[in-house]
MINUKOL-554704 format. One line per 5 residues: number of its first residue (from 1); for each residue z, y, x of N, C-alpha, C. Coordinates in Angstrom, 1 decimal. Layout:
N
NUM = Z,Y,X,Z,Y,X,Z,Y,X | ... .
***
This chain:
172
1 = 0.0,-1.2,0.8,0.0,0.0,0.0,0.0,1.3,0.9 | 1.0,1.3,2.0,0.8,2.3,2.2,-0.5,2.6,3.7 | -1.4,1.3,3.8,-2.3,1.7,4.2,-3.7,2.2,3.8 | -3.5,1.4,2.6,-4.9,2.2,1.4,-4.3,3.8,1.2 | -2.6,4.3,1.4,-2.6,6.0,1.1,-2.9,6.7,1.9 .
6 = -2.9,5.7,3.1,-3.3,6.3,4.4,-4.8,6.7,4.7 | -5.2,6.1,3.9,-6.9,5.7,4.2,-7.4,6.7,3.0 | -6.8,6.8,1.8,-7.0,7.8,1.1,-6.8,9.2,1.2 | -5.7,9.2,1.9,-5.6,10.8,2.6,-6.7,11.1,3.2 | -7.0,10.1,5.2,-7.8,10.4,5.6,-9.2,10.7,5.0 .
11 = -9.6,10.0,3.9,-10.8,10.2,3.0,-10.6,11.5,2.4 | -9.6,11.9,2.1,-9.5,13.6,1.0,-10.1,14.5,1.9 | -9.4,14.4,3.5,-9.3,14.9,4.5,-10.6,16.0,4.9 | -11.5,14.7,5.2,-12.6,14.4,5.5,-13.7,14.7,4.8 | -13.3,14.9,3.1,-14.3,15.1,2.3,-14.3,16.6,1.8 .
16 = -12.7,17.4,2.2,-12.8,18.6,1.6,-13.5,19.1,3.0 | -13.7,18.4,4.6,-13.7,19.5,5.4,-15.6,19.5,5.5 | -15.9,18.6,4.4,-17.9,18.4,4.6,-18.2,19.7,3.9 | -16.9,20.7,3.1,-17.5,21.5,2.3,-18.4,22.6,3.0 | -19.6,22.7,2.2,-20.8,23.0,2.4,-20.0,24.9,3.1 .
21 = -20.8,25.7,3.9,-20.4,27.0,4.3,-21.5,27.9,3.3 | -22.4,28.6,3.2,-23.1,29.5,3.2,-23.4,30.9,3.8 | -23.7,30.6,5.5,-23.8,31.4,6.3,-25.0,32.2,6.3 | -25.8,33.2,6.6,-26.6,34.1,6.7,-26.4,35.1,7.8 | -27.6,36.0,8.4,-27.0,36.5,9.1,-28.1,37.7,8.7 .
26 = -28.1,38.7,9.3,-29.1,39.9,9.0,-29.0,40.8,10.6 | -30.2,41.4,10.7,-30.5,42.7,11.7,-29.8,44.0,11.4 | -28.7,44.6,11.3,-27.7,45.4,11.2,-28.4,46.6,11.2 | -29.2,47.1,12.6,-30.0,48.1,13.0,-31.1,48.4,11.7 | -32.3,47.4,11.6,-33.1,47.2,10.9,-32.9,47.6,9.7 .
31 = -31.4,47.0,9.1,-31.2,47.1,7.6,-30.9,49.1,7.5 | -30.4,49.2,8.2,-29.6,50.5,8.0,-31.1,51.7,8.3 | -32.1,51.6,9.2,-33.3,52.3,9.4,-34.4,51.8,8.7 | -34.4,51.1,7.5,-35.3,50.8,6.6,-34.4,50.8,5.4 | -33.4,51.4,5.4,-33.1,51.7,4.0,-33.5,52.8,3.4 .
36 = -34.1,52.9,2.5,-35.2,54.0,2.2,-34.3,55.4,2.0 | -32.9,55.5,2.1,-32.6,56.5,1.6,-32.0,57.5,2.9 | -31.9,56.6,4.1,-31.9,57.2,5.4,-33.1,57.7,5.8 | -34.2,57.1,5.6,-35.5,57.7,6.1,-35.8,58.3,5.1 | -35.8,58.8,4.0,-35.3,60.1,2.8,-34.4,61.1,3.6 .
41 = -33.6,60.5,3.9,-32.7,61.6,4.8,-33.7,62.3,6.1 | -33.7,61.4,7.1,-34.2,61.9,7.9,-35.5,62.7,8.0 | -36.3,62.6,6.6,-37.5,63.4,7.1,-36.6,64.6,6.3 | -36.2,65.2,5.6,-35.1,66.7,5.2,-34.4,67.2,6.0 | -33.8,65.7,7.1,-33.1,66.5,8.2,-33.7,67.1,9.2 .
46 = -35.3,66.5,9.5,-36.3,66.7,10.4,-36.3,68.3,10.3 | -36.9,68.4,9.3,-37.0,69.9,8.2,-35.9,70.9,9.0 | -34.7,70.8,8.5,-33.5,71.5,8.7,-33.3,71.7,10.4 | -33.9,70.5,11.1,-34.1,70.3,12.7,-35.1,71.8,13.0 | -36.0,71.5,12.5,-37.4,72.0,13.2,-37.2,73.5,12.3 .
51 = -36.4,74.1,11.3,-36.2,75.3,11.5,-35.0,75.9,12.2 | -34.1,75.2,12.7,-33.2,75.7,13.4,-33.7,76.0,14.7 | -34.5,75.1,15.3,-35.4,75.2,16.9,-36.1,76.6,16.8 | -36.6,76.5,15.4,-37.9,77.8,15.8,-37.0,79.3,15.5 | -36.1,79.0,14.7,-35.1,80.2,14.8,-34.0,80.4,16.0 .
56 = -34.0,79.4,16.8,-33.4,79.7,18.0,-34.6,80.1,19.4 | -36.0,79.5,19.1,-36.8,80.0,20.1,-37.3,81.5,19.7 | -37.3,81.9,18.6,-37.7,83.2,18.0,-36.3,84.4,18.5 | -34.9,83.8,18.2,-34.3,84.6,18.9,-33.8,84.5,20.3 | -34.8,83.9,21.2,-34.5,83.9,22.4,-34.9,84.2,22.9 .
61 = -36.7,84.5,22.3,-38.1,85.5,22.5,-37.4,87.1,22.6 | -36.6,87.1,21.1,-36.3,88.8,21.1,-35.4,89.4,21.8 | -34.7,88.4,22.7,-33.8,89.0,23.5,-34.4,89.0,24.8 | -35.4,88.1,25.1,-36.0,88.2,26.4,-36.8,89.7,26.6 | -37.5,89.8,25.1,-38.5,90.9,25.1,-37.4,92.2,25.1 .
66 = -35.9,92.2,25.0,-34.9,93.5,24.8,-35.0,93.6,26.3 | -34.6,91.9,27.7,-34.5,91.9,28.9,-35.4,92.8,29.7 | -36.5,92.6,29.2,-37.9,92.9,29.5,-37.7,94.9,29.4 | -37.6,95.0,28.4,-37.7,96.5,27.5,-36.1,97.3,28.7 | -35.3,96.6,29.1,-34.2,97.2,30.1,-34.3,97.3,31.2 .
71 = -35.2,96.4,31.4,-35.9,96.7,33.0,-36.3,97.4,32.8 | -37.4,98.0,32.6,-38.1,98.5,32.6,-37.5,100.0,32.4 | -36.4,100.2,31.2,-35.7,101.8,31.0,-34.7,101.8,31.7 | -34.5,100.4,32.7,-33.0,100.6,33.8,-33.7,101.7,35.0 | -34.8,101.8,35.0,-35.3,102.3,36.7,-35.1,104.1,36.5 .
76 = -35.4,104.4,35.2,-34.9,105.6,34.6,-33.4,105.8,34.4 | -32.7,105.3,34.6,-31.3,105.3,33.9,-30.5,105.5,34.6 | -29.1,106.3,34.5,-28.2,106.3,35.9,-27.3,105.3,36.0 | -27.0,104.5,36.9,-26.2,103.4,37.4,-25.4,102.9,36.1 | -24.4,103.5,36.1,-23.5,103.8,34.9,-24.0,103.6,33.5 .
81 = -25.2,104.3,33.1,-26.1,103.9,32.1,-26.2,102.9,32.1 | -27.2,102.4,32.9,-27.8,101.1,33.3,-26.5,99.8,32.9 | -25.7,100.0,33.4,-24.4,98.7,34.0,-23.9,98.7,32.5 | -23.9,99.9,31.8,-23.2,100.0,30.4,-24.0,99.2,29.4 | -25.5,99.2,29.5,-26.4,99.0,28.6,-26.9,97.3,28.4 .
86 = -26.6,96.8,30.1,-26.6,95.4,30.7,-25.5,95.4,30.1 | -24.3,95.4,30.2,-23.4,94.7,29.8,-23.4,94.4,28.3 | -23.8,95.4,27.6,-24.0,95.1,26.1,-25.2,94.5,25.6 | -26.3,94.1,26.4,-27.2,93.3,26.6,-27.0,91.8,26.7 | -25.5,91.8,27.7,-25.5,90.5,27.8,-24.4,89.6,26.9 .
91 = -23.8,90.8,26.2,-22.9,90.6,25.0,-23.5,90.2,23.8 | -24.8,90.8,23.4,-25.7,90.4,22.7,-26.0,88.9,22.7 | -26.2,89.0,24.3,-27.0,86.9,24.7,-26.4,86.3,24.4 | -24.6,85.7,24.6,-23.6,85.6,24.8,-23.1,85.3,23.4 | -23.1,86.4,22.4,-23.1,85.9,20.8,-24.0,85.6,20.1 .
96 = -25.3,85.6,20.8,-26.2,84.6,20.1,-26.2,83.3,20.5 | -25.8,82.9,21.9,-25.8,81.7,22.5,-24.9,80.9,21.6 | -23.5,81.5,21.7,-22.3,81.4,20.6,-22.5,80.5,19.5 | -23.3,81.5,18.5,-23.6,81.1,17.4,-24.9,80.4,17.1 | -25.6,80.2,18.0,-26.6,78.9,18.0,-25.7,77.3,17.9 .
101 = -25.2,77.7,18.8,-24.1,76.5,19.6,-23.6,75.8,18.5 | -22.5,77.0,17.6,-21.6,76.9,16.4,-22.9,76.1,15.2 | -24.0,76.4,15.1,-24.8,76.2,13.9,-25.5,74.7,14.4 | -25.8,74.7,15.9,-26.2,73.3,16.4,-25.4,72.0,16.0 | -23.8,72.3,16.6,-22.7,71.5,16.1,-22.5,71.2,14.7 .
106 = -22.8,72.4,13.8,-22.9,72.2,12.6,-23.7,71.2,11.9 | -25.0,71.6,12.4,-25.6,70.2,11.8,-25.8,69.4,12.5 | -25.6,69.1,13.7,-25.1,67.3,14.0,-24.3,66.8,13.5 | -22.9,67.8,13.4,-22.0,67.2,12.2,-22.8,66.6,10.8 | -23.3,67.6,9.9,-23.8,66.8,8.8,-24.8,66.1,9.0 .
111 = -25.7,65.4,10.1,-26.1,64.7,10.2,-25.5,63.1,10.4 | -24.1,63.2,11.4,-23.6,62.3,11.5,-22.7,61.9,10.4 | -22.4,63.1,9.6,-21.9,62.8,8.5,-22.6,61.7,7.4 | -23.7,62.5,7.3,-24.9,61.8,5.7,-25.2,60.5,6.8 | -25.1,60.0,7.7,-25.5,58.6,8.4,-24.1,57.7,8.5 .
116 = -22.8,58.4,8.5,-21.9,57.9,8.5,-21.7,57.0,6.8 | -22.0,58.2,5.9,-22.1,57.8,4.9,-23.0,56.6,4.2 | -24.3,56.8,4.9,-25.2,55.6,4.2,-24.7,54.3,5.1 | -24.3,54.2,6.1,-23.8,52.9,6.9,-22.8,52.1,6.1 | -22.2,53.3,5.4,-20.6,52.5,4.9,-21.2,51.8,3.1 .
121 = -22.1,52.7,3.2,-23.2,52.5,2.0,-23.9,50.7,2.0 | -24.3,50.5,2.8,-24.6,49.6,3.6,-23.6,48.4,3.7 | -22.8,48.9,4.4,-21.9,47.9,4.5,-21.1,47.2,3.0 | -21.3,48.1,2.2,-20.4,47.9,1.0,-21.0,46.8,0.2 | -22.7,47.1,0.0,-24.0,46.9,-0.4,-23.9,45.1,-0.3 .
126 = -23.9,45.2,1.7,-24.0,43.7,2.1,-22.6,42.5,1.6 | -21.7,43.4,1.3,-20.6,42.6,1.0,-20.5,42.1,-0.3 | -20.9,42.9,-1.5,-21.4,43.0,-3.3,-22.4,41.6,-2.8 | -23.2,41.8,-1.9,-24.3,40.6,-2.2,-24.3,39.6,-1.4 | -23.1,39.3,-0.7,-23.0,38.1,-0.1,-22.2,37.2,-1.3 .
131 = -20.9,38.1,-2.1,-20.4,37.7,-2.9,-21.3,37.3,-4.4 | -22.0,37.8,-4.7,-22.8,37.9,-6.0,-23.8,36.4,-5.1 | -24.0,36.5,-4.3,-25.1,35.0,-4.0,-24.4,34.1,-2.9 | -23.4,34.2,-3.3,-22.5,32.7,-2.8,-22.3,32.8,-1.2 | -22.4,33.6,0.1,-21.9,33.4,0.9,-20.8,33.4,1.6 .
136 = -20.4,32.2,2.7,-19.2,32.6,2.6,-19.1,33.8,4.1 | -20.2,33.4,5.0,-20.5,34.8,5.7,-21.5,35.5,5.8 | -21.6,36.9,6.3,-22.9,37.1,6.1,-23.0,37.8,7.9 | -23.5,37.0,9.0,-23.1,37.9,10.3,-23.7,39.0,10.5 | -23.7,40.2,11.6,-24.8,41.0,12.1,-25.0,41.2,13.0 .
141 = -26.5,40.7,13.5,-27.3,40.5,14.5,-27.2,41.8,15.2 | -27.4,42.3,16.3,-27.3,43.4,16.8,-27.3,42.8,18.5 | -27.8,44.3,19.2,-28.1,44.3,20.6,-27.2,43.6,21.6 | -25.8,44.2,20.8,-24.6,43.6,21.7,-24.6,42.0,21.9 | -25.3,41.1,21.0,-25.6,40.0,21.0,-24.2,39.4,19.9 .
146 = -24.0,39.9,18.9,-22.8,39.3,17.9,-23.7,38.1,17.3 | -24.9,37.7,17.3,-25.7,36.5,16.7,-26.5,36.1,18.0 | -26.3,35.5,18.2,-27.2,35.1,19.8,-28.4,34.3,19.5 | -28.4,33.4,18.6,-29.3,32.8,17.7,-29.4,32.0,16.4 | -30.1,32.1,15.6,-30.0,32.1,14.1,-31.4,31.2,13.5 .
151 = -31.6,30.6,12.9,-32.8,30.0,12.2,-33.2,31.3,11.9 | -34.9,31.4,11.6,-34.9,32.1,10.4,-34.8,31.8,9.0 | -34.5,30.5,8.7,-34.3,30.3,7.4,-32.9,31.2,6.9 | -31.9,31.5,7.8,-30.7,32.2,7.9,-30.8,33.6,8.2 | -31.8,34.1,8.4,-32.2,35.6,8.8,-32.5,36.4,7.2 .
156 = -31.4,36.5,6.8,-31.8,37.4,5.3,-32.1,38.9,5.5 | -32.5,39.8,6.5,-32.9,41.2,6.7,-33.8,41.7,5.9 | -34.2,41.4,5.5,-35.6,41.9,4.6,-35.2,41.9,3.2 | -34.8,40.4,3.1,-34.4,40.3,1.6,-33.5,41.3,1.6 | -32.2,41.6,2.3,-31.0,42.6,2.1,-31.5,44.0,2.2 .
161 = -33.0,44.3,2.6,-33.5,45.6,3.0,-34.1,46.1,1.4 | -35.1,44.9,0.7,-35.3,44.9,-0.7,-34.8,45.0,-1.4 | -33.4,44.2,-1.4,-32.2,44.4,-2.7,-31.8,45.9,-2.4 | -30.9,46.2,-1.2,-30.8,47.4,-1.3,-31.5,48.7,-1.3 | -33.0,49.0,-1.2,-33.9,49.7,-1.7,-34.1,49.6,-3.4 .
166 = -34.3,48.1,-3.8,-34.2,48.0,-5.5,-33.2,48.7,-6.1 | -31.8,48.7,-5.5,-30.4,49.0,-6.0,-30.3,50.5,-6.0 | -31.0,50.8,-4.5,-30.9,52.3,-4.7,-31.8,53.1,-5.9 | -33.1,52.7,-5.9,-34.1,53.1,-6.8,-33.6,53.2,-8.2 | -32.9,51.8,-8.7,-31.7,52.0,-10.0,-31.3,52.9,-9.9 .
171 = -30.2,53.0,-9.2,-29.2,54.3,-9.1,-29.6,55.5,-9.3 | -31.1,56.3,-9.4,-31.3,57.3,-8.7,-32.0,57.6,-10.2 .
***
């Protein structure tokens, strides 16, 4: 008797540990730069990019062309004139440089911000749909090598790139 309980345990054992996993794995990078709503983003932040450059090369032009315009009235000017007019010349440069600086940081900020945000977007996304289609992991491939190798039958990136483009497109 108590070798058949023994033999029955080791059978329970044995049969709960065959339970099936449901692993997957996806391109982390991939998923997050083909989600349509970051590359939505990025071409408005492009936008926001390429007016801030030309309003900093336009006012960099107008101070050069003031540098230009003081040379030129320094050779007329007495010392003292001259040294007073540079120096508020270069007070000019100095708070424009300033506030370029302040407005550059600015929008890197909201850039890393609205990226910070669609990542966690993402992440949220992958977790709703590992749960909703039975997995019990879902890994992420990435450069650092956290997946070293994978079937592709276990490479869900595309599909997770489709569902969450579909999901967004609902939403919107």
């Amino acid at each position: 008797m108590k070798k058949l309980f023994g033999v029955l345990i080791i059978v329970l054992v044995l049969t709960s540990c065959q339970e099936q996993q449901k692993i997957a794995y996806l391109d982390n990078a991939k998923v997050v730069n083909e989600y349509q709503k970051k590359v939505d983003f990025e071409k408005v932040f492009q936008v926001k990019v390429t007016a801030f450059n030309k309003k900093a090369d336009s006012l960099e032009k107008a101070i050069q062309m003031e540098a230009q315009f003081f040379q030129t009235k320094a050779a007329k000017m007495s010392q003292k004139d001259a040294e007073t007019e540079y120096q508020v010349l270069l007070q000019k440069k100095q708070m424009q440089d300033y506030q370029m600086q302040a407005e550059e940081q600015s929008l890197q900020g909201e850039g890393q911000k609205q990226i910070d945000t669609l990542i966690k977007e993402v992440k949220a996304f992958v977790k709703d749909y590992g749960k909703k289609n039975g997995y019990t992991y879902i890994l992420g491939a990435n450069d650092a090598g956290s997946v070293m190798y994978g079937t592709e039958s276990n490479d869900i990136t595309q599909t997770v790139i489709d569902a969450l483009n579909s999901n967004s497109e609902k939403q919107q």
